[in-house]
Backbone as JSON, one array per atom type, in Angstrom:
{
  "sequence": "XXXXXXXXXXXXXXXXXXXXXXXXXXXXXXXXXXXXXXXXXXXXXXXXXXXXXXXXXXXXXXXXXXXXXXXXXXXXXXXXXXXXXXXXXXXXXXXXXXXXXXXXXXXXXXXXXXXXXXXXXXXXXXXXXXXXXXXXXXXXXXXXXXXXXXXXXXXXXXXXXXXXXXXXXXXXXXXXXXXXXXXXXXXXXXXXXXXXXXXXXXXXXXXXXXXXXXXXXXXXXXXXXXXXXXXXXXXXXXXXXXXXXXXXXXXXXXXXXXXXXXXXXXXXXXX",
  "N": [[0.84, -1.2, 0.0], [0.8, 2.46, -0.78], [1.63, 5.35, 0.26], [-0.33, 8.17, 0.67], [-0.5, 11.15, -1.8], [-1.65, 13.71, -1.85], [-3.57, 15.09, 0.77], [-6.6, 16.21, 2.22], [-7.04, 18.75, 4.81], [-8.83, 19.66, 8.06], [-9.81, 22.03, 10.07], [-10.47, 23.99, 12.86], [-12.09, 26.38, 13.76], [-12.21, 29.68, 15.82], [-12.49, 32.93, 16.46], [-9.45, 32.74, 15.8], [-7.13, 33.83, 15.57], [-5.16, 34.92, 17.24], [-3.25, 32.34, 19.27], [-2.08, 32.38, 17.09], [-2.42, 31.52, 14.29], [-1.99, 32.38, 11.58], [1.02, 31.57, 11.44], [0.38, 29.08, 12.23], [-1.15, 28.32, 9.46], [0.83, 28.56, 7.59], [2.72, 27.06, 8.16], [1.35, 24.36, 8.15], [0.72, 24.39, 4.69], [3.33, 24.47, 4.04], [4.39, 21.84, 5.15], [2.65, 19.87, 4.42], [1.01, 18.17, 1.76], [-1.06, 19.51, 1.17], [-4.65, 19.08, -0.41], [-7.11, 20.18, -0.08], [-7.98, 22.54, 1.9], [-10.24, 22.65, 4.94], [-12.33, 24.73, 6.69], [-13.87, 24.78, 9.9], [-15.84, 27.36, 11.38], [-16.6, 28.62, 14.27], [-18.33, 31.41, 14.4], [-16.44, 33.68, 13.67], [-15.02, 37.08, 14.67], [-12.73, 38.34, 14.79], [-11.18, 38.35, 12.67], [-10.16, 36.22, 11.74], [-11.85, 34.84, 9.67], [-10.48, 36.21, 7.09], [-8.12, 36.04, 7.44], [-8.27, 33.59, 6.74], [-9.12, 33.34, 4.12], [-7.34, 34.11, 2.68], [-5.36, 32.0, 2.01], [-4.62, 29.08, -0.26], [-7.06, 26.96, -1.92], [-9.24, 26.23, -0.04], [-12.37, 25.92, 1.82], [-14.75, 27.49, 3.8], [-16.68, 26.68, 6.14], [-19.47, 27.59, 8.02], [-20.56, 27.32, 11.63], [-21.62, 28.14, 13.54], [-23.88, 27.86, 15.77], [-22.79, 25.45, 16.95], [-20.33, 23.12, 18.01], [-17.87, 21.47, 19.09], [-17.77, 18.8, 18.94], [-19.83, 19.47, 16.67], [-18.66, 20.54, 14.97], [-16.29, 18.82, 13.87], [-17.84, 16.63, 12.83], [-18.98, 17.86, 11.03], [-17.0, 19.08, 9.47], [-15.56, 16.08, 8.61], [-17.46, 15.42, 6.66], [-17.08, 17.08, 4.65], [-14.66, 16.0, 3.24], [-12.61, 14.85, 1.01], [-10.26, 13.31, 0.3], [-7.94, 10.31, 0.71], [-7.12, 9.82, 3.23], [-6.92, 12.6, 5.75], [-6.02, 15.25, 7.29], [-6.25, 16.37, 10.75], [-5.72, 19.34, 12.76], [-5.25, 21.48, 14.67], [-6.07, 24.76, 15.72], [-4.3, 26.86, 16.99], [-1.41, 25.13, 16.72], [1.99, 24.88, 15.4], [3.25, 23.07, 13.15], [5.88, 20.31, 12.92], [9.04, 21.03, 10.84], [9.18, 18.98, 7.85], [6.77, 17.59, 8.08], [4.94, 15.73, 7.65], [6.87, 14.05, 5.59], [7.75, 12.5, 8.22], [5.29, 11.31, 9.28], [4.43, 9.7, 6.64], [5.72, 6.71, 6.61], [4.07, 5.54, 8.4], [1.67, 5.18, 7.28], [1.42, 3.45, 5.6], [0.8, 0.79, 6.14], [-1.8, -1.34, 6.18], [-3.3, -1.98, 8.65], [-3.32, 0.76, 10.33], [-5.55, 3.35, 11.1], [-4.88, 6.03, 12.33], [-2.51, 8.74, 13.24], [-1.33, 9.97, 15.43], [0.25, 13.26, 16.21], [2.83, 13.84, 18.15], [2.72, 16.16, 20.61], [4.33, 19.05, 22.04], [4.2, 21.32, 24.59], [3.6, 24.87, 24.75], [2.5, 26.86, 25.67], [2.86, 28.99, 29.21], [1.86, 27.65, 31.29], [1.05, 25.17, 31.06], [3.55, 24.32, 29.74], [5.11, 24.8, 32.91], [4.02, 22.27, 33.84], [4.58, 19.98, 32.54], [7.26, 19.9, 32.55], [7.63, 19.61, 35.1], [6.8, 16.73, 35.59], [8.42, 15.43, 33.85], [10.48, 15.53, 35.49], [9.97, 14.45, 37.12], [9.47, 12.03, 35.97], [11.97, 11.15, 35.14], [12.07, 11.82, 32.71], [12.14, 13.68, 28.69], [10.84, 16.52, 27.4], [9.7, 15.75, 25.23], [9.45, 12.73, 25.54], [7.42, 12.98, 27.53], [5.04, 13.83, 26.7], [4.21, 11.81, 24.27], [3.57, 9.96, 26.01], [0.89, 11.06, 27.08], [-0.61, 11.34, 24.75], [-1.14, 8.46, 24.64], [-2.49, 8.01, 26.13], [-5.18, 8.8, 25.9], [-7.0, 10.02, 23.32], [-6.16, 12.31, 20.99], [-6.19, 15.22, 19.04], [-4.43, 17.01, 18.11], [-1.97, 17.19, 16.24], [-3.28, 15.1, 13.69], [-3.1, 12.43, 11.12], [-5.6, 10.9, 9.7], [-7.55, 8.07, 8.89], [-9.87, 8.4, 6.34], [-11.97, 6.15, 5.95], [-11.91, 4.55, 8.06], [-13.61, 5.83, 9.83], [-15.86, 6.1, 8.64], [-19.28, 6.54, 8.92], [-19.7, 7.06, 10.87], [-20.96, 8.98, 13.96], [-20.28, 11.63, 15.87], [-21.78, 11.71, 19.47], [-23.99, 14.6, 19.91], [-23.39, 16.27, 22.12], [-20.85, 16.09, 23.09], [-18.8, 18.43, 23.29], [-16.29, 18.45, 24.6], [-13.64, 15.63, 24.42], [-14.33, 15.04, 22.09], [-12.35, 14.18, 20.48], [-11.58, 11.68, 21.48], [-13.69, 10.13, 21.43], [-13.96, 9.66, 18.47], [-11.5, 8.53, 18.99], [-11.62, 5.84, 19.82], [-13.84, 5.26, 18.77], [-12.47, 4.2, 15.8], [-10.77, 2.88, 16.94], [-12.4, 0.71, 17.09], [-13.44, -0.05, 14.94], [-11.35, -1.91, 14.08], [-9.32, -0.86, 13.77], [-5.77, 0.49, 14.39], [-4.65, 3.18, 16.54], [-2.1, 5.21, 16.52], [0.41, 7.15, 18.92], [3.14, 9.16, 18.08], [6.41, 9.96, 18.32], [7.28, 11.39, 16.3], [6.3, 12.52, 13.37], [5.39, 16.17, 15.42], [4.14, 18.64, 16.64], [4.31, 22.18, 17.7], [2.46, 23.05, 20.63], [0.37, 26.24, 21.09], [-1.69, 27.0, 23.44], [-4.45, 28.89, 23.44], [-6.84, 29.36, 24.86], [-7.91, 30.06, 27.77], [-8.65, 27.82, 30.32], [-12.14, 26.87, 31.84], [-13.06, 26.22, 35.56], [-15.23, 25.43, 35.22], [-15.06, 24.15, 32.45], [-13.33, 22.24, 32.92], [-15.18, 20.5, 34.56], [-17.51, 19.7, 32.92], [-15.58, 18.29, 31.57], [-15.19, 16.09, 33.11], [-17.98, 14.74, 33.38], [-18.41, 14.18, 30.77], [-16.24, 12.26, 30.68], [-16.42, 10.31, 31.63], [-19.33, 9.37, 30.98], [-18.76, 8.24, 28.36], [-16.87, 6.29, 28.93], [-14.08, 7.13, 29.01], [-13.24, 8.2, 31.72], [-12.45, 5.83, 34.94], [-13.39, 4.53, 37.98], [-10.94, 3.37, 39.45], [-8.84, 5.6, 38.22], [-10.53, 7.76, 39.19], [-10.19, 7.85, 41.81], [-7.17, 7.86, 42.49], [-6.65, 10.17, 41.28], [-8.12, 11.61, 43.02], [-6.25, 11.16, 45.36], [-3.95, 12.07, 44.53], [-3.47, 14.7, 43.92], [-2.93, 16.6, 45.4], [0.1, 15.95, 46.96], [0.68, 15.92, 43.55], [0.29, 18.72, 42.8], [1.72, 20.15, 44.73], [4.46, 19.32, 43.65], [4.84, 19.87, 41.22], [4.7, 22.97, 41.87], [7.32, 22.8, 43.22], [9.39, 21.94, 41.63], [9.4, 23.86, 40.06], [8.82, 26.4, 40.93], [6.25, 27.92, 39.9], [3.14, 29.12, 40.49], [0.47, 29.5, 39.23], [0.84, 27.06, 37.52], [0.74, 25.05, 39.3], [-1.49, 25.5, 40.98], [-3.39, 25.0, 38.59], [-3.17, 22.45, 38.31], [-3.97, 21.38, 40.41], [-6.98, 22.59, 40.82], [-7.87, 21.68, 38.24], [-8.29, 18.81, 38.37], [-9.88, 18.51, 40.81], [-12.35, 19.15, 39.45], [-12.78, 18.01, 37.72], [-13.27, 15.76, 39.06], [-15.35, 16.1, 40.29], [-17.3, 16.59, 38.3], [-17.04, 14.18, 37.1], [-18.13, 13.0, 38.94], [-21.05, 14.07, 39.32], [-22.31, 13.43, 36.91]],
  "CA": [[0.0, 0.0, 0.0], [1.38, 3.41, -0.86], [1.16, 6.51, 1.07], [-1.18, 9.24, -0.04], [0.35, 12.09, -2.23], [-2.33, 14.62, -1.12], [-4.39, 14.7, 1.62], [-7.63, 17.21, 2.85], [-6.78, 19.44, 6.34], [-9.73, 19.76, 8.55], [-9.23, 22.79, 11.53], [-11.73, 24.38, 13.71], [-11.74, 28.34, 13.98], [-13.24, 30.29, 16.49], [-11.66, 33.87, 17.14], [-8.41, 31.83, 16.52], [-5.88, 34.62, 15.4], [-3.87, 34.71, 18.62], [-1.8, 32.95, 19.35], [-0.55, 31.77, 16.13], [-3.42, 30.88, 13.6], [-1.13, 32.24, 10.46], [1.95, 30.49, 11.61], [-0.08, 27.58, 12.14], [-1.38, 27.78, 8.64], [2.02, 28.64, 7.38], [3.69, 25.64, 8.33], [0.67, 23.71, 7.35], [0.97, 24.26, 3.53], [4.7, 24.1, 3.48], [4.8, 20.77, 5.42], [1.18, 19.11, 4.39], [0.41, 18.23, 0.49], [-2.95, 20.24, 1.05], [-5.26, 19.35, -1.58], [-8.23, 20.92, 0.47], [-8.64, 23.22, 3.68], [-11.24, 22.59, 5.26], [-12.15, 25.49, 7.87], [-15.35, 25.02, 10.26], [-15.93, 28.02, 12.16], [-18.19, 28.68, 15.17], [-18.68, 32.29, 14.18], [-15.34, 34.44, 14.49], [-14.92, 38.42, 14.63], [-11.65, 39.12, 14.63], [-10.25, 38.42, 11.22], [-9.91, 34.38, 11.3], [-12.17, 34.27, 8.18], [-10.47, 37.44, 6.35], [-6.8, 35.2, 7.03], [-8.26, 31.94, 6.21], [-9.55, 32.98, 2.72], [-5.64, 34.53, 1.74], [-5.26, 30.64, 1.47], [-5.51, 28.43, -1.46], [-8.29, 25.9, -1.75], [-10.08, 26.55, 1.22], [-13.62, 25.75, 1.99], [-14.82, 27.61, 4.98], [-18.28, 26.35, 6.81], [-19.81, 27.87, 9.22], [-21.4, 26.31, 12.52], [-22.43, 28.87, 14.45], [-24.54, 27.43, 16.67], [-22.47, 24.3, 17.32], [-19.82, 22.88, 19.29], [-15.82, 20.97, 18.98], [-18.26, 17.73, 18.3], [-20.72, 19.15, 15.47], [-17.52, 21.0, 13.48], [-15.8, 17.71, 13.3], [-18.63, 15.9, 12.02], [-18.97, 18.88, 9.72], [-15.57, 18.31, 8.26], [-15.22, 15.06, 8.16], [-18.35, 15.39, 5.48], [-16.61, 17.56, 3.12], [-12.76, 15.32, 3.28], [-12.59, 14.18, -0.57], [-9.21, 12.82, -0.23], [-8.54, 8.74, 1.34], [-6.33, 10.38, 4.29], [-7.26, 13.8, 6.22], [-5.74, 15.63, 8.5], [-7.04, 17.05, 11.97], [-5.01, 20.05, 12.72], [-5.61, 22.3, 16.06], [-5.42, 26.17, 15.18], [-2.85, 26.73, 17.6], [-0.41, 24.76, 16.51], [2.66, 25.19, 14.85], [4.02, 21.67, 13.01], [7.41, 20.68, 13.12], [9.42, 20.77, 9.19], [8.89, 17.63, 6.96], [5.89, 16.51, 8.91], [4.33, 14.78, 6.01], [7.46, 13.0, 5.65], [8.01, 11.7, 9.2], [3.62, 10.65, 8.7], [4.22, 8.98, 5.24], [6.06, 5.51, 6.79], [3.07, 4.97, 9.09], [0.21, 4.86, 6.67], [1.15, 2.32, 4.42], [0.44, 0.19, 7.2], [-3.39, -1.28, 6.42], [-4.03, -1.51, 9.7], [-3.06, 2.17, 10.82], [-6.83, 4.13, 11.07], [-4.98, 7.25, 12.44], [-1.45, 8.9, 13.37], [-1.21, 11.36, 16.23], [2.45, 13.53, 16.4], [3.13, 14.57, 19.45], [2.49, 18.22, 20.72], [5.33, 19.6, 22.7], [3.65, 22.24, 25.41], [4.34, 26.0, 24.87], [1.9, 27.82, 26.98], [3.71, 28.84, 30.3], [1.11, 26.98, 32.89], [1.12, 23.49, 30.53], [4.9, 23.83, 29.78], [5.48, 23.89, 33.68], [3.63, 20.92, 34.2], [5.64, 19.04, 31.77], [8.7, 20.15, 32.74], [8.03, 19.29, 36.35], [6.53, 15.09, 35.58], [9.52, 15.38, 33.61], [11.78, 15.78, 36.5], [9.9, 13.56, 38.58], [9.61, 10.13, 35.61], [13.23, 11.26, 34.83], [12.67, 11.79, 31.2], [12.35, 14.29, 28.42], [9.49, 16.49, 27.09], [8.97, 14.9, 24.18], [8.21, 11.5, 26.16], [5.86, 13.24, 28.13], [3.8, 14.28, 25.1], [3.55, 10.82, 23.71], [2.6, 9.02, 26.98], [0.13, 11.52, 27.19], [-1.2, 10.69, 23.65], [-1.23, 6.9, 24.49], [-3.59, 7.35, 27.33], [-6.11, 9.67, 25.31], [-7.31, 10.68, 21.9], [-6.2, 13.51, 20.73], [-5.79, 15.76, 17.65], [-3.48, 18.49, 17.36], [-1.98, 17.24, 14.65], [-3.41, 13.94, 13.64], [-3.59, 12.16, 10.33], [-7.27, 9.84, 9.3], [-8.0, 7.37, 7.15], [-11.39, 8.46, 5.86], [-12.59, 4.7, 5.83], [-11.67, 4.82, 9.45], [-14.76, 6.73, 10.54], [-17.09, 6.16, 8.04], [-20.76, 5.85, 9.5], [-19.01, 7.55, 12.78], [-22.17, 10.04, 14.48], [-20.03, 12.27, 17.29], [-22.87, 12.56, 20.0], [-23.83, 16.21, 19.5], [-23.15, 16.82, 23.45], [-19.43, 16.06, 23.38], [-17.95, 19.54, 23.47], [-15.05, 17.83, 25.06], [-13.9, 14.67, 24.44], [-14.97, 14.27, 21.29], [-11.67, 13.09, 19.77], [-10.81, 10.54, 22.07], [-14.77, 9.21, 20.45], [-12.98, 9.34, 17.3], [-10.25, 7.51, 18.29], [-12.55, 4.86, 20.03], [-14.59, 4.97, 17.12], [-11.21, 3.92, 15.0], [-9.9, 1.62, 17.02], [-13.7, -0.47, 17.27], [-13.13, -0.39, 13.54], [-10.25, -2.37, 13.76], [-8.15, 0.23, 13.6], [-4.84, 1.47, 15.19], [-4.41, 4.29, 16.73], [-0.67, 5.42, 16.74], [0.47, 8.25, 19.46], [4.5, 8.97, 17.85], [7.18, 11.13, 18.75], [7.45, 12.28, 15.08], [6.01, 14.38, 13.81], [5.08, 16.63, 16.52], [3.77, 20.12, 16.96], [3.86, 23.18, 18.91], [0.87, 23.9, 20.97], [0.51, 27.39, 21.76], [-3.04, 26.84, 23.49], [-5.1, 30.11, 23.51], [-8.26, 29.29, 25.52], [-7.92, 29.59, 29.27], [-9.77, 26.59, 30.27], [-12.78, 27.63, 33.48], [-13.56, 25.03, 36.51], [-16.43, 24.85, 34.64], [-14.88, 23.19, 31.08], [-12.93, 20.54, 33.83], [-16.67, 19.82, 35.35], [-17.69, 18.82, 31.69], [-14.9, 17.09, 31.17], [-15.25, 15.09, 34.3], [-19.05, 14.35, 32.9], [-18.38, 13.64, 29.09], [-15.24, 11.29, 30.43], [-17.63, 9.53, 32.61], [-20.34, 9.08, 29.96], [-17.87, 7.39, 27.34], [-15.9, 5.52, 29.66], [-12.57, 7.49, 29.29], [-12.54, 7.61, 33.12], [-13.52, 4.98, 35.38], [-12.99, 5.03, 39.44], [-9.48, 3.74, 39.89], [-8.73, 6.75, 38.0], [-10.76, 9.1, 39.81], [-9.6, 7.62, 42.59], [-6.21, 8.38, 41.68], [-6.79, 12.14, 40.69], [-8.31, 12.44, 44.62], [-5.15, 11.15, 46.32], [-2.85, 12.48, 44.46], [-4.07, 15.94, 43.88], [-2.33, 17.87, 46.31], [1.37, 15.97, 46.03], [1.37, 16.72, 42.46], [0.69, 20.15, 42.72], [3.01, 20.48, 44.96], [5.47, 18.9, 43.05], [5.03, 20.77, 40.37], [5.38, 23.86, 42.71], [8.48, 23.03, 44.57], [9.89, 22.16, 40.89], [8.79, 25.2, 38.72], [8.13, 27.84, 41.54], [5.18, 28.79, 38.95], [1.75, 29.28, 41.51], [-0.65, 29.14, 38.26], [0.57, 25.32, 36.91], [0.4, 23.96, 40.65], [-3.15, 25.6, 40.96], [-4.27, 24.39, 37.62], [-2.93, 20.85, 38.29], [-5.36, 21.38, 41.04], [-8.4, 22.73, 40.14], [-8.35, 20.55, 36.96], [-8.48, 17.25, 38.94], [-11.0, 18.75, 41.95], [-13.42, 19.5, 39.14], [-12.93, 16.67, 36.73], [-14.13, 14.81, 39.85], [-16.67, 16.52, 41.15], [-18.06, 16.15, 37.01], [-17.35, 12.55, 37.51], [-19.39, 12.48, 40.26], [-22.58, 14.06, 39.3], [-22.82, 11.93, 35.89]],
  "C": [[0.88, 1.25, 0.0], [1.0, 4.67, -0.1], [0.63, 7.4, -0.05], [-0.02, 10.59, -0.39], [-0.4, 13.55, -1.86], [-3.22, 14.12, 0.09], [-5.22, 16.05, 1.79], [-7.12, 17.67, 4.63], [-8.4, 20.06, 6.87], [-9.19, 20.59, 10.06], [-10.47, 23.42, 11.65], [-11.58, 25.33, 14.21], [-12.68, 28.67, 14.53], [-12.58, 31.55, 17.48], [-10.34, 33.54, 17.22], [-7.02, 32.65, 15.98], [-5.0, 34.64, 16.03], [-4.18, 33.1, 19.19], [-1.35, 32.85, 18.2], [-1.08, 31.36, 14.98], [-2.14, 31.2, 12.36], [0.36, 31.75, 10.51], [1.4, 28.99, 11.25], [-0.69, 27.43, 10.81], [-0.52, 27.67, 7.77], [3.05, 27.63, 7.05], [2.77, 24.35, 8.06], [0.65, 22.92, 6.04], [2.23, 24.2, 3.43], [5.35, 22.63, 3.97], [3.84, 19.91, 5.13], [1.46, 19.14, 2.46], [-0.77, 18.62, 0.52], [-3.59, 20.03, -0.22], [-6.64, 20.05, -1.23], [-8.09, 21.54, 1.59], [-9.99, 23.06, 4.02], [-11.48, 22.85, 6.61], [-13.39, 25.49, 7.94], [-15.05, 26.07, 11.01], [-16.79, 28.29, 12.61], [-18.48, 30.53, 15.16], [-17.35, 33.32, 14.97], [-15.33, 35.91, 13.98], [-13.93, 39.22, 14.27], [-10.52, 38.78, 13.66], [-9.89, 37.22, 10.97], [-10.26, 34.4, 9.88], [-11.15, 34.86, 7.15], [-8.91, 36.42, 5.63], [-7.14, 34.23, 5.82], [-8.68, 31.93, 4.63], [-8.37, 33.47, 1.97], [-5.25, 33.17, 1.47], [-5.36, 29.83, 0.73], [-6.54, 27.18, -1.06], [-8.85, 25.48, -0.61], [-11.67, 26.79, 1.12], [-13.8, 25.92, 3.14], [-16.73, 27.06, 5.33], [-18.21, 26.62, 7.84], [-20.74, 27.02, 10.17], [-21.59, 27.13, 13.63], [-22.8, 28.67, 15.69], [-24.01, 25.71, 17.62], [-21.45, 23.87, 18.32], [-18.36, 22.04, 18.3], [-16.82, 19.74, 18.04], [-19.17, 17.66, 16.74], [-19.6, 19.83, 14.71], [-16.92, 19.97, 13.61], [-16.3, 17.01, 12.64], [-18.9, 16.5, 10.45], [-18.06, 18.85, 8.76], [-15.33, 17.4, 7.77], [-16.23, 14.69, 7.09], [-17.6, 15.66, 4.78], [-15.31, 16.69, 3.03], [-13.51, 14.39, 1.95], [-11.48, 13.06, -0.55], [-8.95, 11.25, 1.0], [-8.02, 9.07, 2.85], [-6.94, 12.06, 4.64], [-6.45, 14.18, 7.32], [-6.37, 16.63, 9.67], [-5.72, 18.02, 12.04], [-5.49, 21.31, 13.32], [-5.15, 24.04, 15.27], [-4.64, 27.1, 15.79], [-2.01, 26.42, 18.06], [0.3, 24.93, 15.5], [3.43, 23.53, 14.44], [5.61, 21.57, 13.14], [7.57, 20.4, 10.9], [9.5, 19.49, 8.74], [7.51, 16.69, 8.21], [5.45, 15.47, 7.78], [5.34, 13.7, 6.34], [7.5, 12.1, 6.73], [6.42, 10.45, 9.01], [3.85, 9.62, 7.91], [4.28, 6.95, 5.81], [4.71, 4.8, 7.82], [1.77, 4.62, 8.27], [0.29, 4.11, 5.09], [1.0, 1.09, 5.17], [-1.03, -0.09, 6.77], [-4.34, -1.4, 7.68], [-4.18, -0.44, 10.73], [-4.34, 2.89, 10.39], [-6.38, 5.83, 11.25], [-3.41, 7.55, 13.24], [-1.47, 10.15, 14.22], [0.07, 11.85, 16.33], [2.17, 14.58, 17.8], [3.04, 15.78, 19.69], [3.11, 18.53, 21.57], [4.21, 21.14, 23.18], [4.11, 23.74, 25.21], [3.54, 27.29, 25.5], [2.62, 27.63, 28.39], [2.9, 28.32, 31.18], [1.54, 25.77, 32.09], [3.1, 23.21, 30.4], [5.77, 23.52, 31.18], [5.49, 22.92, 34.17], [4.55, 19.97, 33.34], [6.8, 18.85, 31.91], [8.51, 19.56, 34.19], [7.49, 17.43, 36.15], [7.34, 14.93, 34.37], [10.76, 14.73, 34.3], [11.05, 14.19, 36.84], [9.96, 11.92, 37.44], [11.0, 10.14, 35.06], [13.12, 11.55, 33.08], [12.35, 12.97, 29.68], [10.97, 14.99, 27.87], [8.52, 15.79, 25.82], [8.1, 13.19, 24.65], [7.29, 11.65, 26.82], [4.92, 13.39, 27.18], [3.48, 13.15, 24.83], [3.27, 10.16, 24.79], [1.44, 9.86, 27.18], [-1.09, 11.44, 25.66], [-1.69, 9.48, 23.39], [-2.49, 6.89, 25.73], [-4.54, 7.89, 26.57], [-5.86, 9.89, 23.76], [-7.23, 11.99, 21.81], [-5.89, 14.3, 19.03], [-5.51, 16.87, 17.1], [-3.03, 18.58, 16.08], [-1.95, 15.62, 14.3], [-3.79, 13.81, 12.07], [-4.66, 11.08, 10.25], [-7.37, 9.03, 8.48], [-9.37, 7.34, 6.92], [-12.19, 7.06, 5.92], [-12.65, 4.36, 7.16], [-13.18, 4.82, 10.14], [-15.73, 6.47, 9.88], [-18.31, 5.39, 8.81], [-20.87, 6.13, 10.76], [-20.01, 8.73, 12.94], [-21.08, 10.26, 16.13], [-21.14, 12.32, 17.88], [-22.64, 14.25, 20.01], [-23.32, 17.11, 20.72], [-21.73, 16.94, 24.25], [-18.65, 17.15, 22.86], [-16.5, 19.25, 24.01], [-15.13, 16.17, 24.81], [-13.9, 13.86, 22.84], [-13.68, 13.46, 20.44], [-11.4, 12.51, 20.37], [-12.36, 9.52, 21.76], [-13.9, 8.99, 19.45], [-11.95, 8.61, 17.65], [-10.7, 6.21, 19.4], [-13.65, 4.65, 19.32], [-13.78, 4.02, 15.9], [-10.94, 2.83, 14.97], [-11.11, 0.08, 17.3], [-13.67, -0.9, 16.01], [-12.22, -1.54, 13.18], [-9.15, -2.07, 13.39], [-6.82, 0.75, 14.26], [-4.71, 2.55, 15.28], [-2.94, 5.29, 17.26], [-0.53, 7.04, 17.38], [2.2, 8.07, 19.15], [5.09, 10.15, 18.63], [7.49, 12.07, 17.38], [6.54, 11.63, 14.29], [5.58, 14.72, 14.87], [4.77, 17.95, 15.97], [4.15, 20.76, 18.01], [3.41, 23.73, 19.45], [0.88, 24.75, 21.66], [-0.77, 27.93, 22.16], [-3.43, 28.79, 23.62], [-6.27, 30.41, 24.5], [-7.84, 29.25, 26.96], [-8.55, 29.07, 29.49], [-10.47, 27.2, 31.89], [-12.89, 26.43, 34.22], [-14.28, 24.68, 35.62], [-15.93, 23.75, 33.08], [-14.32, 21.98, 31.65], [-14.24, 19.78, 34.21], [-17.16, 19.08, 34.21], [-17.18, 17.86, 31.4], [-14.88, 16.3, 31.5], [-16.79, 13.89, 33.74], [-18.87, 13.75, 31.62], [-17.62, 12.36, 29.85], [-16.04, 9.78, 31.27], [-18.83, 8.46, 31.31], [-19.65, 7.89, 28.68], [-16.72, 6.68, 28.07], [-14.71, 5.71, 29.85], [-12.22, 7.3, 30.96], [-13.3, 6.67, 33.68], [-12.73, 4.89, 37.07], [-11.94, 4.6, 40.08], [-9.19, 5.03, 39.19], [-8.8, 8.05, 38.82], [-10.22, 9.09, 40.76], [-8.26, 8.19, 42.76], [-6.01, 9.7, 41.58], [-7.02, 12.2, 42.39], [-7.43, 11.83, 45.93], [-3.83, 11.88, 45.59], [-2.76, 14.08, 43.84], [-2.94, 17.15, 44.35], [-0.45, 17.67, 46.5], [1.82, 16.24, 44.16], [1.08, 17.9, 42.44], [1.52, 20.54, 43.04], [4.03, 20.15, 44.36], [5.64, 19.77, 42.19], [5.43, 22.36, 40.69], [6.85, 23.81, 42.96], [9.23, 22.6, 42.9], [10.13, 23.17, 39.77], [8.63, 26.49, 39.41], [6.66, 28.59, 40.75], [3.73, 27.99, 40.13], [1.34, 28.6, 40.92], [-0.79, 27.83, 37.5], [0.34, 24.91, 38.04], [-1.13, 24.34, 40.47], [-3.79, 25.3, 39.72], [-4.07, 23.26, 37.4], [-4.31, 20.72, 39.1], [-6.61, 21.46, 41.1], [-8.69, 21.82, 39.02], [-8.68, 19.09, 37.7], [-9.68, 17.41, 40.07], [-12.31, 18.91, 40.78], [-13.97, 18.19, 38.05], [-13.6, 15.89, 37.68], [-14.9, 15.09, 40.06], [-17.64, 16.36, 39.39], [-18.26, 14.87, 36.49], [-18.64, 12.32, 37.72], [-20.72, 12.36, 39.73], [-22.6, 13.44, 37.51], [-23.87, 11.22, 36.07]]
}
């Protein structure tokens, strides 16, 4: 089986100029064979569309009224080509991604190829840097054990055949690619988390208690977590913050190690 010479890019815009949206489409087309863009947006103001149409072959759809789960479904309609790529709008790829991609998807049983996303917001990069220190090893292996426990898709390639007949529930605002990649792998599919390619995620969204409380609920609902887990999150809560403290001096990653795990449970809970 030969690797695909083009492929369709599927990203999800919403106000997504800062941090990095024309970098991130930048390095896109110079490391992707783009034969389509394919931009859903949930209704943006501040010049996303104005960028995204300086682009060649770009098909933008709007979704307004929808959510992370109905613009994926939305995209993955229009993807012409046998491979697609998912592709976060602030991230920055690394050079020859394509190439590093190519050796994995001549593989027939490879459904989907995640590349690692190296942390570059200063709360997520201390956390990485400090369960770094503590499993002794570098950030790049943090990224892919963190890909192997969860679905994710910063910068992930698809095999359209993969998914076909795949209905995101419409209520998974979070979550929804780790459906997709339990959608994949029910297929009979692998789901590969590598160290190359990789990205650089330069998240934009400050996440509220409230998007952890969801998350706690969605992960609940689809079985991502289950109560060794939570378990888990409510003993060890307060040594990894600290840890991450007493390694990083940074307040705002200890308190968002924290709050993220007090709320994910408490969204557990009420499930």
């Amino acid at each position: 089986m030969l690797a695909p010479t083009s492929v369709d890019a599927v990203i999800l815009t919403k106000n997504s100029v800062k941090p990095c949206l024309k970098k991130c489409l930048d390095s896109m087309y110079k490391n992707i064979p783009v034969h389509n863009m394919i931009a859903v947006d949930g209704g943006s103001t501040d010049g996303t569309l104005e960028l995204l149409k300086q682009y060649p072959r770009v098909k933008i759809i709007m979704d307004t009224n929808g959510n992370r789960a109905t613009s994926r479904q939305l995209g993955i309609k229009e993807v012409q080509t046998d491979w697609f790529v998912f592709l976060d709008s602030d991230v920055i790829i690394c050079d020859n991604w394509f190439e590093y991609v190519k050796p994995y998807l001549i593989d027939p049983k490879v459904g989907a190829v995640w590349g690692a996303a190296l942390q570059r917001s200063g709360s997520d990069l201390a956390r990485y840097s400090a369960m770094g220190k503590l499993y002794g090893k570098d950030e790049l292996w943090i990224a892919v054990k963190a890909g192997r426990m969860r679905g994710l898709t910063h910068d992930t390639i698809v095999r359209r055949k993969a998914v076909e007949g795949m209905t995101i529930p419409r209520d998974l605002h979070v979550l929804e690619d780790h459906y997709i990649r339990m959608y994949v792998e029910k297929q009979g599919y692998r789901w590969l988390s590598v160290p190359r390619p990789y990205c650089y995620h330069h998240a934009h969204v400050r996440e509220r208690p409230k998007d952890y409380f969801i998350f706690g609920r969605a992960a609940r609902k689809i079985g991502f977590l289950r109560l060794p887990t939570v378990l888990m999150y409510i003993f060890l809560g307060v040594p990894k913050s600290l840890w991450i403290y007493l390694n990083t001096k940074n307040r705002q990653a200890a308190r968002a190690q924290y709050i993220t795990y007090i709320y994910i449970i408490k969204g557990w809970l009420s499930a």
